[in-house]
Every structure is written in C-alpha cells, then in structure tokens.
N, C-alpha and C positions, 0 to 999 in steps of 0.2 A: 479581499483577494481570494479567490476561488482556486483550491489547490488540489483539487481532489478530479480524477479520471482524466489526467493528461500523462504524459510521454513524460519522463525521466531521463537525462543526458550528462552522462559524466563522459569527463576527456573527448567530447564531440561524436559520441558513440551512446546509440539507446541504448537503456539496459529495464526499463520497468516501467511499469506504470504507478501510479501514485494511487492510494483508495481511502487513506483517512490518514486522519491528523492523531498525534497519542502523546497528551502532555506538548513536549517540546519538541517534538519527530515527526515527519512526514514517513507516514506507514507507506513502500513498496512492494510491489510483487515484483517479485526476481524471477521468472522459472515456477517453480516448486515452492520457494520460501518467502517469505517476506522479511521486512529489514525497515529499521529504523535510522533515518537518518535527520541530524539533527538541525533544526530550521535555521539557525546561522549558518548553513553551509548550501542555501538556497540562494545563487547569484540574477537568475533573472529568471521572472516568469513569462510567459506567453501566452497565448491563446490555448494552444494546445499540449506546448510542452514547460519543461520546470530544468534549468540548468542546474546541477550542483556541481560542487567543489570535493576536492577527496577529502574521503572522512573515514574514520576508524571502523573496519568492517568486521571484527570481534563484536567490537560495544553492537554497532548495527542490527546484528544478527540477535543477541542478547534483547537487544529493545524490540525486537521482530518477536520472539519468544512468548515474550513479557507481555507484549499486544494479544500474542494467538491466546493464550491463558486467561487472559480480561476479559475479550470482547467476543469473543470466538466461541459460538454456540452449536451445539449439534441441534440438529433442523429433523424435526419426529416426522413419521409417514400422517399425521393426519395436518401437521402445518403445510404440507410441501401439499397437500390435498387442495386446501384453502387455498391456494396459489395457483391451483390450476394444473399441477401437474401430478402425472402419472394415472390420468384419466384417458381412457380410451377415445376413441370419436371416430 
C-alpha cells in the first residue's frame, strides 16, 4: 500500500500531504511543519488521498521534530549543482 504524495483528510477537510513513512507515522506537511501521525489512525486509503482519524497533535508535532532531526539533511551548493540547479542557460 503506497502512502506517500497523496492528500491527507481529517474531519472531511484537506490539511497535508503525506511524504514519508517514520517508524510507526505517516510524516505530513502542514503548511510550514510537518507532523507525525500515527498509522492506526489511517481509516481509508485511495488513489490519491489517505483519510485519518483525530489524533494527538502535541505527540504529532513532536514525531514531526523527531523526523526533521533524522532524516533532514541540508543540501551544499555543489549537490543542488549535480541536480541541475542553479545553473544559468
């Protein structure tokens, strides 16, 4: 089950997108933040979107943290080179 780059739907209202998985939590972007919420609280998937259930948005935020600390790399001017960007043409 493919959970990553769709739509995020609590109370019948988008609020994120979904962008990786962390232990037991579907990682969100909120806005600005990302947030962990935790995979028992994923009631149906779809094509494009993931319904959840309310869940403690302390803890959320906290596994959001937790995530950007882990996995969350600054990106040097000669990797973003390799990738094609910041090159004139």
């Amino acid at each position: 089950m493919d959970l990553i780059c769709k739509f995020v739907f609590k109370n019948g209202k988008s609020f994120g997108e979904s962008i990786d998985i962390y232990k037991n939590y579907l990682i969100v972007k909120v806005g600005a933040d990302f947030i962990g919420i935790p995979k028992d609280c994923i009631q149906k998937v779809e094509l494009d979107k993931i319904v959840v259930s309310d869940f403690d948005e302390n803890v959320a935020l906290e596994v959001g943290k937790k995530w950007i600390e882990e996995k969350s790399k600054p990106v040097s001017i000669q990797e973003l080179k390799s990738y094609g960007f910041g090159e004139e043409y």
